[in-house]
Every structure is written in C-alpha cells, then in structure tokens.
N, C-alpha and C positions, 0 to 999 in steps of 0.2 A: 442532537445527533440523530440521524436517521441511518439504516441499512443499507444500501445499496448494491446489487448486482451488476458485478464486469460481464460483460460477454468474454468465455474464453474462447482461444479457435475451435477445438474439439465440440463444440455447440453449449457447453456446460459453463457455467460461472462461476464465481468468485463474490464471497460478497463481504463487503468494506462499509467500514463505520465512513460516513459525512459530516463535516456541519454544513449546513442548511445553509446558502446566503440568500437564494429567494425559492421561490415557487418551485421552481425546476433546475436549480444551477445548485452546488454545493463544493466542499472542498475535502479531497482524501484525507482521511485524518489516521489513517494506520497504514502500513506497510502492504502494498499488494502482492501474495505470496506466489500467485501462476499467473497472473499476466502481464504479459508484455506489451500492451499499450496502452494502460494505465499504472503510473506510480503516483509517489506518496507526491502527496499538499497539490498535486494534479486540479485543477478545476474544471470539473464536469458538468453534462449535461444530462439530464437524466427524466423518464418518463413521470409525472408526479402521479399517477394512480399504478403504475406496476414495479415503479422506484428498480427500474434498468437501465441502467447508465446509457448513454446513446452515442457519448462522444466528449473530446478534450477540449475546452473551452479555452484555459490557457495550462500552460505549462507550469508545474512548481516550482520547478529549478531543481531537483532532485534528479540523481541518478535511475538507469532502468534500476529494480530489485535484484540481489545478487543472492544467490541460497548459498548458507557457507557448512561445510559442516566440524564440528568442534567434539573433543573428548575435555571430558573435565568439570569444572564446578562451571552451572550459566553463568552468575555472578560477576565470578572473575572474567569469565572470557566477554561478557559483555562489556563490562569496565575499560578491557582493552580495545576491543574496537570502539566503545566510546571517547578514548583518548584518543585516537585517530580523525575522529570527528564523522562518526558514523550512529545514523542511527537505526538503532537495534531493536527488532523482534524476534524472540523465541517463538517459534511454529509449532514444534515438537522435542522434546529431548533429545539432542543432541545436534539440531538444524537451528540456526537461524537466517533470519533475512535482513538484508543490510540495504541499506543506500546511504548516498551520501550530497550535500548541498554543490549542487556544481560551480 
C-alpha cells in the first residue's frame, strides 16, 4: 500500500491509501472523502517519484462519495448502512462517507 494524493479543485489534495498494481498505476483502496473525481477501487494513474494521482485509468464501479451525517453509536449506524450494501468510512465523529457498488 502506498499514499497517494488527489488533486482537489480548490488546488489542495486529498490523499488515499493505493495498492500498487505497477510502477505508476494503482487501485483506491479507501473511501475519497473531498473529491469528486476520484472514488473508491477507482484505478489510477499517478506520478511514481511525487505519488500525485494524475488521472482515472478505469473506473471501480463504485458510486461518487456521499458525506452523511449521523447522531448515535458509529457502530450501529454503520451496520445499518452496511446492510444496505454500502461501504462505510468514519471521517470524523459524527460524518461518515458512503459509496456504494453500482
């Protein structure tokens, strides 16, 4: 697993666990929390000496990132959206980030 920076618009990034498939190609392997044109299992392109994403290679079949926000135990409230068939990351206490397999 390597780190990776998104470009986000605002000029600032984002940056996301990969696994490595070669040299300079890899696949998102966590939930993108700000941007909007890379999500999750995404296959990217990225610079191998500044590891900045450069572009979508193929698509993962995953929904954009959805931010949700929840009052209550994570636990529970992720269970429920994982019964729905989503998958779930906690960002911060009380946010999560969802997508789903389209």
């Amino acid at each position: 697993m390597i780190c990776v920076d998104l470009p986000l618009e605002d000029g600032s990034c984002e940056k996301v666990w990969v696994k490595r498939l070669s040299k300079n190609t890899g696949e998102i392997n966590n939930i993108p929390f700000l941007s909007q044109n890379y999500k999750y299992k995404d296959i990217i392109e990225f610079d191998p000496l500044t590891l900045d994403a450069t572009r979508v290679v193929k698509d993962g079949g995953y929904t954009p990132t959805k931010i949700v926000e929840y009052k209550g135990n994570f636990m529970k409230v992720r269970a429920e959206w994982e019964a729905k068939g989503y998958e779930i990351e906690g960002v911060v206490p009380g946010i999560l980030a969802v997508t789903k397999r389209l």
